[in-house]
C-alpha positions as a Python dict, from the first residue, in 0.01 Angstrom:
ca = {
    (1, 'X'): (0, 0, 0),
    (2, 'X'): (115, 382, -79),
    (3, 'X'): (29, 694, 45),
    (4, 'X'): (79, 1039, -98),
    (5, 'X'): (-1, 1373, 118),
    (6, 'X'): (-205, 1578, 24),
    (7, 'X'): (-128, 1912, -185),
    (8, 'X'): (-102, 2175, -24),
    (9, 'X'): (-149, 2555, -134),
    (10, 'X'): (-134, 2882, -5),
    (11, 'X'): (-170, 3280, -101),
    (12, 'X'): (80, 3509, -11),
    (13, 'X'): (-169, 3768, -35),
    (14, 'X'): (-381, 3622, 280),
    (15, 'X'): (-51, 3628, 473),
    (16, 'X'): (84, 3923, 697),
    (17, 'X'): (352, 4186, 640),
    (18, 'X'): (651, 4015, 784),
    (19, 'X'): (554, 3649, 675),
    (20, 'X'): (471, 3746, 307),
    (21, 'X'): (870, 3913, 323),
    (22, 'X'): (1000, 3605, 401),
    (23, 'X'): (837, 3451, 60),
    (24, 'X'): (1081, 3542, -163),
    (25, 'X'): (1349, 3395, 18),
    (26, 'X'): (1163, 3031, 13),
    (27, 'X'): (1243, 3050, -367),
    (28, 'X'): (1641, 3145, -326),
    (29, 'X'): (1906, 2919, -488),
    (30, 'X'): (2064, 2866, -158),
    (31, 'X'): (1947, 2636, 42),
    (32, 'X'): (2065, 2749, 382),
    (33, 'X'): (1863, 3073, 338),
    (34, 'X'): (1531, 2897, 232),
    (35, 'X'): (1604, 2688, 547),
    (36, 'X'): (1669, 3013, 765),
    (37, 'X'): (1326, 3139, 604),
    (38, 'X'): (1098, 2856, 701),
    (39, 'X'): (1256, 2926, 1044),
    (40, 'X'): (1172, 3256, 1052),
    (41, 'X'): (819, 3194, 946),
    (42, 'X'): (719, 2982, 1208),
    (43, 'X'): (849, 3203, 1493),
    (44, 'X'): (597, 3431, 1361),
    (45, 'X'): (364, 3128, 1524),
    (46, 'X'): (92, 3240, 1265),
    (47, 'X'): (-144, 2901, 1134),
    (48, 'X'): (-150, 3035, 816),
    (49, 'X'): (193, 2987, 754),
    (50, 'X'): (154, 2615, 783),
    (51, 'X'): (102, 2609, 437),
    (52, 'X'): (433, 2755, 263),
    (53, 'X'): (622, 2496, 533),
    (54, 'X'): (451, 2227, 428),
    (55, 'X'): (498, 2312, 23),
    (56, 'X'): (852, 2320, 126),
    (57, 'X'): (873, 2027, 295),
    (58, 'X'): (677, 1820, -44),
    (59, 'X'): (886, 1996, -272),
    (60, 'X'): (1190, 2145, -158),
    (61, 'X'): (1534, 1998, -397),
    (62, 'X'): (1744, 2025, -67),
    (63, 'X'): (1730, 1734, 174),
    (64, 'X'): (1805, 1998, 478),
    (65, 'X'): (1562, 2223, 385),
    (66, 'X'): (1323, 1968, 374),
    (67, 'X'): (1402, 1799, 692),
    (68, 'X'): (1359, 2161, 890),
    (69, 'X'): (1003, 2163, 744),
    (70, 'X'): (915, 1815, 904),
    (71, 'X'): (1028, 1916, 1232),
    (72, 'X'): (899, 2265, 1212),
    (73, 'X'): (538, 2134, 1121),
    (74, 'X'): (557, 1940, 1496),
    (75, 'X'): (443, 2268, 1603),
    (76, 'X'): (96, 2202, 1456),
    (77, 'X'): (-154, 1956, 1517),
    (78, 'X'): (-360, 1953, 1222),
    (79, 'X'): (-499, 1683, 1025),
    (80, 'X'): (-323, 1859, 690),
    (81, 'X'): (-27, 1851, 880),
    (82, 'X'): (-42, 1486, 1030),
    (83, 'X'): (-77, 1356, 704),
    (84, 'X'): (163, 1578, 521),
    (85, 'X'): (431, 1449, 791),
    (86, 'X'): (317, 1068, 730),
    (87, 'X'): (399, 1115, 362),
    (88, 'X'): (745, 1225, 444),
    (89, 'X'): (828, 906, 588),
    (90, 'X'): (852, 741, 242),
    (91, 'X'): (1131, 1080, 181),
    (92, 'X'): (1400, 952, -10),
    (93, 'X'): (1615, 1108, 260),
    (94, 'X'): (1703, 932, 573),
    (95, 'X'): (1737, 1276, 761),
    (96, 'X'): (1402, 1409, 631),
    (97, 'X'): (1229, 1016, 742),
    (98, 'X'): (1364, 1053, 1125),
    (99, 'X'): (1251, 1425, 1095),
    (100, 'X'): (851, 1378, 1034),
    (101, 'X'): (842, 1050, 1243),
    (102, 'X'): (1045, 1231, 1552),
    (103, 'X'): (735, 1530, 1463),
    (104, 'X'): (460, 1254, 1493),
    (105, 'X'): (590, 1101, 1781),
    (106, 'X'): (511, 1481, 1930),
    (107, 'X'): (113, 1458, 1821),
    (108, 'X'): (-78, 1455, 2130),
    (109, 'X'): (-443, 1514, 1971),
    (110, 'X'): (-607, 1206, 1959),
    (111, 'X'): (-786, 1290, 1643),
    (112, 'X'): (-462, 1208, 1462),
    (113, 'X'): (-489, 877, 1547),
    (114, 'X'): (-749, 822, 1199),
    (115, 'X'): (-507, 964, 1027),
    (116, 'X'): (-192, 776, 1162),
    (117, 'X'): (-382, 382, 1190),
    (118, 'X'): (-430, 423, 807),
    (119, 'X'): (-67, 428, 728),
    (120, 'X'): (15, 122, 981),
    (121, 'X'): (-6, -110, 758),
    (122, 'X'): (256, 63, 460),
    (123, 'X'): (469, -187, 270),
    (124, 'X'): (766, 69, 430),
    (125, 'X'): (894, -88, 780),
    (126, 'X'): (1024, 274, 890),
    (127, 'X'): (659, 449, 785),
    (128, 'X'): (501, 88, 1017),
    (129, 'X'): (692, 152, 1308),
    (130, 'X'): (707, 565, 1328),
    (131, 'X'): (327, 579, 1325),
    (132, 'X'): (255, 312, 1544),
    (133, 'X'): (528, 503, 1771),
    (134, 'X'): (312, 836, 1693),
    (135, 'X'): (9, 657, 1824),
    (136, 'X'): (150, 492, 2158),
    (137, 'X'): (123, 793, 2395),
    (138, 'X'): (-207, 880, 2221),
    (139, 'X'): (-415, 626, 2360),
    (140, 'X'): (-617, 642, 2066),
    (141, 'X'): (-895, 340, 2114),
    (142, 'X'): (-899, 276, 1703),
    (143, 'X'): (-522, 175, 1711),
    (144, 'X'): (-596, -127, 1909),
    (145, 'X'): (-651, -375, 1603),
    (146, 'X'): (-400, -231, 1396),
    (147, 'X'): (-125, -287, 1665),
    (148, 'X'): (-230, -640, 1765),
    (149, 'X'): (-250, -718, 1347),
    (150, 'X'): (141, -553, 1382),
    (151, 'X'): (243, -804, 1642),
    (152, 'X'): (346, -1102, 1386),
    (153, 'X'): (513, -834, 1184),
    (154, 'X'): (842, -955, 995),
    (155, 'X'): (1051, -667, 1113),
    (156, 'X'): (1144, -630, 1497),
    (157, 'X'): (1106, -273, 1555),
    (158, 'X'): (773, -265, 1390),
    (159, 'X'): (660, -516, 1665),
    (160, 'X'): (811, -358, 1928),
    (161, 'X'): (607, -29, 1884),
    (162, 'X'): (310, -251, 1883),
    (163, 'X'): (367, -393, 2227),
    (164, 'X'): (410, 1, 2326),
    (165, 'X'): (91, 98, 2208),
    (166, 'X'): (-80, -255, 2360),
    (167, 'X'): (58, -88, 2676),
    (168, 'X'): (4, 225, 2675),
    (169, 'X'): (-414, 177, 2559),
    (170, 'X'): (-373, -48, 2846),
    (171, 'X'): (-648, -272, 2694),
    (172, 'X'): (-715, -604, 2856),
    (173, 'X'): (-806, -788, 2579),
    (174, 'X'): (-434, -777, 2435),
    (175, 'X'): (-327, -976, 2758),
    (176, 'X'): (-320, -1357, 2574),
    (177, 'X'): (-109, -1204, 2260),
    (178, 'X'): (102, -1044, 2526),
    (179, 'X'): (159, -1347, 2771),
    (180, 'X'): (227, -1570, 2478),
    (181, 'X'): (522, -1301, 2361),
    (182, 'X'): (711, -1328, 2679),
    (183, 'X'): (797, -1692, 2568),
    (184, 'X'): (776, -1705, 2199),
    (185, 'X'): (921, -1394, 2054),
    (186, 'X'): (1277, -1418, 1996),
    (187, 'X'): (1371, -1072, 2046),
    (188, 'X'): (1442, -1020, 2446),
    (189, 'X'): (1399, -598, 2386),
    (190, 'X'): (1068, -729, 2255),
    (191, 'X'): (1031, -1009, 2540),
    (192, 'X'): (1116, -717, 2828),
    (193, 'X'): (830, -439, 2647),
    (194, 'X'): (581, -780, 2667),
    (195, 'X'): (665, -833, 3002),
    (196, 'X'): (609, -447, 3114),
    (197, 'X'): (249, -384, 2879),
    (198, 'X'): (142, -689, 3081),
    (199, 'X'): (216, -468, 3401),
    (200, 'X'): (-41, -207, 3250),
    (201, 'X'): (-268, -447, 3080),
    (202, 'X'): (-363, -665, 3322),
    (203, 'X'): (-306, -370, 3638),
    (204, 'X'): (-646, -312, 3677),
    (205, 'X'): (-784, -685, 3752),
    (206, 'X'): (-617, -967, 3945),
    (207, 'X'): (-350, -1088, 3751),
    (208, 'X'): (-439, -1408, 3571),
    (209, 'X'): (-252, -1768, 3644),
    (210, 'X'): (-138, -1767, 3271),
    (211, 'X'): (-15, -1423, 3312),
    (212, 'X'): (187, -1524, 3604),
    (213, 'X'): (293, -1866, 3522),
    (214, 'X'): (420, -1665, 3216),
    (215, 'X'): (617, -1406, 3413),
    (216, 'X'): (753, -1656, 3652),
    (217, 'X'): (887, -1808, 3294),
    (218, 'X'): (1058, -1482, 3224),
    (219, 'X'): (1235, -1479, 3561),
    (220, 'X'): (1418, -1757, 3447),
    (221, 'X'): (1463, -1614, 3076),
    (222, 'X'): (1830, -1562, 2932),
    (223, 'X'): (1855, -1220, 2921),
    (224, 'X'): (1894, -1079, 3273),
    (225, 'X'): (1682, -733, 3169),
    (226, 'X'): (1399, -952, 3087),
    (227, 'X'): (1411, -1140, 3423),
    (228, 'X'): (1467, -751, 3574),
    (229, 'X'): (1115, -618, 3440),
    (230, 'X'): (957, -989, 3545),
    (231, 'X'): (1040, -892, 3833),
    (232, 'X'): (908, -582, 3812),
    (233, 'X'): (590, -662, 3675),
    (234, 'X'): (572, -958, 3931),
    (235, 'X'): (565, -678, 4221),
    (236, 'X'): (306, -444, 4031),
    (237, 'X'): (113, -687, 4020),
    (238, 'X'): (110, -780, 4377),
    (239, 'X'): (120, -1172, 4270),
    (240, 'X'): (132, -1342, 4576),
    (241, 'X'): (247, -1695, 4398),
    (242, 'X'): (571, -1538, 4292),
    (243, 'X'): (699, -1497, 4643),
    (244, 'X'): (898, -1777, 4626),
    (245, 'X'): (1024, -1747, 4290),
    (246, 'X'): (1108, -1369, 4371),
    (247, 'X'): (1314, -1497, 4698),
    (248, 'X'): (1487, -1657, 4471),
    (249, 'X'): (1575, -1390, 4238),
    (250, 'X'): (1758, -1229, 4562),
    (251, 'X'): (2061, -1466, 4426),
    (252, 'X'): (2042, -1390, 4079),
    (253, 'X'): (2394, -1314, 3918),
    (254, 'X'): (2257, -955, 3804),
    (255, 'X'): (2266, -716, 4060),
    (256, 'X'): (1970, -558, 3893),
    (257, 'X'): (1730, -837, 3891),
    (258, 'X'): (1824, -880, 4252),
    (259, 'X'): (1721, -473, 4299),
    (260, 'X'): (1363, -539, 4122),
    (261, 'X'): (1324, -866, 4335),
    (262, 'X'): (1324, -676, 4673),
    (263, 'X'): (1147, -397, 4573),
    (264, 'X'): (865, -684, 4493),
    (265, 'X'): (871, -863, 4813),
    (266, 'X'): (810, -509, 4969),
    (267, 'X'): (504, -495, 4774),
    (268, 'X'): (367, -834, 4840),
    (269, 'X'): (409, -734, 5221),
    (270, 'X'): (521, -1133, 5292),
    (271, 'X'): (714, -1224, 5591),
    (272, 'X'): (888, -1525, 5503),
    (273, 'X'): (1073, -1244, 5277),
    (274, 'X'): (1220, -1106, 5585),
    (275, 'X'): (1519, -1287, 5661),
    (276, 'X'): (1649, -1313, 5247),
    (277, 'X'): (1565, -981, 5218),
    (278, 'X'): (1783, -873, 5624),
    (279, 'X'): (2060, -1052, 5449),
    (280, 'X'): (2112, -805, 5170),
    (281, 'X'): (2176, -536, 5396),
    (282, 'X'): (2501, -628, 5440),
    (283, 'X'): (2579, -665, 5037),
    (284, 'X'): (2826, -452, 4899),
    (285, 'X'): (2608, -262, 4681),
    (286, 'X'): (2469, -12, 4813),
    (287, 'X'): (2167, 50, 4591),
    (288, 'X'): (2056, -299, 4687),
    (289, 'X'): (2103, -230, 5062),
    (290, 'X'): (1888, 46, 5038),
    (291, 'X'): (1612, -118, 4836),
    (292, 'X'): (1634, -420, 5101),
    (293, 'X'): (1560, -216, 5385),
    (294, 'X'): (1232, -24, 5200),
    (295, 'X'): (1087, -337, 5134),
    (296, 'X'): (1157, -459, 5505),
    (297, 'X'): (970, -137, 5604),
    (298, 'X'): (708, -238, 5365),
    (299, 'X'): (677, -596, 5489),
    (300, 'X'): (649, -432, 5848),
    (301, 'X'): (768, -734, 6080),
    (302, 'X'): (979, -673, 6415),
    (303, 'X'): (1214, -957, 6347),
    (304, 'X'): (1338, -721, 6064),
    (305, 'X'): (1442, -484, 6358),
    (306, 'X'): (1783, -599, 6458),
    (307, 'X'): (1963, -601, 6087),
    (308, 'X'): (1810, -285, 6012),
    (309, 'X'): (1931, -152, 6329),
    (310, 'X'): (2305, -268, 6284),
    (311, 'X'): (2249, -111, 5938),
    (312, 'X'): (2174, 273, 6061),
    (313, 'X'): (2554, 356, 6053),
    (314, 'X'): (2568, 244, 5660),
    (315, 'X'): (2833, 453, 5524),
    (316, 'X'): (2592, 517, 5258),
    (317, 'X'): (2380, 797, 5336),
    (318, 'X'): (2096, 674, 5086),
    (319, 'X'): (2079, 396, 5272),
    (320, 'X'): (2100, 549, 5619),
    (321, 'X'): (1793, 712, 5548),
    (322, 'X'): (1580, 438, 5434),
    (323, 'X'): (1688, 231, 5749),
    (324, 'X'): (1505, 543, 5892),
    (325, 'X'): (1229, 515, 5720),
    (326, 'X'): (1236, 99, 5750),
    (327, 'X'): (1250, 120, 6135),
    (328, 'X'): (958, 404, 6119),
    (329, 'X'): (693, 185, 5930),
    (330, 'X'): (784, -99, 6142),
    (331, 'X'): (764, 178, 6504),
    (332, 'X'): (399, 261, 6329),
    (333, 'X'): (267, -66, 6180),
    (334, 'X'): (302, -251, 6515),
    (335, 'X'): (170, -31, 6720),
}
């Protein structure tokens, strides 16, 4: 499938003073003042310039000049605009490409999303994956279908956009496709974006046995930043079955992981965590020591008390103070 965007015209004579000086400079054989000019015409912040930038940006000879145009247009949100900036991701120029899709990714009117959802399915990998990037933040409803349809997609980047917008529209229905990524798709950036639109998706209900059985899969997974946002997720989602498997993950080899493990156990508020989780405040890295004693503040039990307070003269003072706030939570929640 191709696209073109739409012509666009103007006339100088509805345009001010100062913009209709500039003009004539748009039509100069050197290319660094025509890109000056379109510069100069959209300080003047006045909508009806769009259209001169735009012309410039279909038909200007000089890649730069065009490429200004794209990301001058981000200024606008108009539907002309939208789709003037989709048809320069086809550009033969690389620079003038990243330019409109860097614009789109800007658009934060949802009524672009019509507009964007009909170039998702391009024969162009680049145009598949900046729109469905353009639509992610929107949280535009219609761009549901055309994500999950974008899922199988050949290319990696396209389907990793998807799984952002699945995420972001935070749609519950996309929870399957998404569990069944975290162990199928090859890709571990892919695998680790699954893992966190799961967080979102399924957020708002109690999580699922597939989608935990699933996750508890991915703490075990190769790469260690997909067992760090199992983790993660595991904690969001307050899933009490994970508890052990978390405990676990207090060993893993990736001081990260480890980090996103505690921080979970906090949130699922278990004591049999307490004792794994005392242990750690005696690891060398600090960021872990800290993140130990939060979740033993969070998990509330006096048996905590004694590590925590052998920890309050940590020479880190990060850590000092959440052994302060540890021992406070505990001073409150037993009460």
């Amino acid at each position: 499938m191709t696209h073109s965007a739409r012509p666009l015209n103007f006339d100088p004579a509805a345009l001010d003073e100062d913009a209709a000086a500039l003009l004539p400079r748009l039509a100069s054989s050197d290319a660094a003042v025509r890109r000056i000019a379109l510069i100069e015409l959209a300080d003047l912040e006045d909508e009806g310039l769009i259209e001169p930038i735009a012309a410039a940006l279909r038909d200007d000879a000089a890649d730069p000049v065009r490429a200004e145009a794209a990301r001058l247009l981000g200024a606008w949100e108009r539907d002309d605009v939208v789709e003037a900036l989709c048809g320069a991701l086809v550009d033969p120029s690389r620079e003038v490409r990243e330019a409109a899709a860097h614009s789109l990714a800007e658009t934060k009117h949802a009524q672009s999303g019509a507009i964007l959802t009909r170039w998702s399915t391009h024969a162009d990998a680049f145009v598949r994956s900046a729109v469905l990037r353009a639509l992610r933040e929107l949280r535009y409803a219609g761009a549901f279908d055309p994500a999950m349809f974008a899922l199988s997609d050949d290319d990696a980047t396209v389907r990793l956009e998807a799984v952002g917008v699945l995420g972001w529209l935070k749609d519950e229905r996309a929870v399957p496709a998404l569990t069944a990524l975290t162990a199928t798709e090859p890709n571990a950036q892919i695998r680790r974006a699954a893992i966190g639109a799961l967080g979102f998706a399924a957020a708002a209900h109690a999580p699922e046995a597939r989608v935990v059985d699933a996750l508890l899969g991915a703490l075990r997974d190769a790469a260690w930043q997909v067992r760090e946002e199992a983790a993660a997720t595991l904690g969001k989602l307050q899933a009490q079955p994970a508890r052990d498997a978390l405990i676990a993950a207090l060993d893993d080899e990736y001081w990260q992981v480890r980090l996103q493990a505690a921080r979970a156990l906090g949130k699922l508020r278990d004591a049999t965590a307490s004792e794994p989780l005392a242990a750690l405040l005696a690891h060398a890295i600090s960021n872990l020591r800290k993140e130990a004693a939060l979740a033993l503040g969070e998990i509330g039990t006096r048996s905590a008390l004694p590590a925590l307070q052998a920890a309050a003269s940590d020479a880190d003072p990060e850590v000092r103070k959440a052994v302060r706030i540890a021992l406070a939570q505990i001073d409150t929640s037993n009460r």
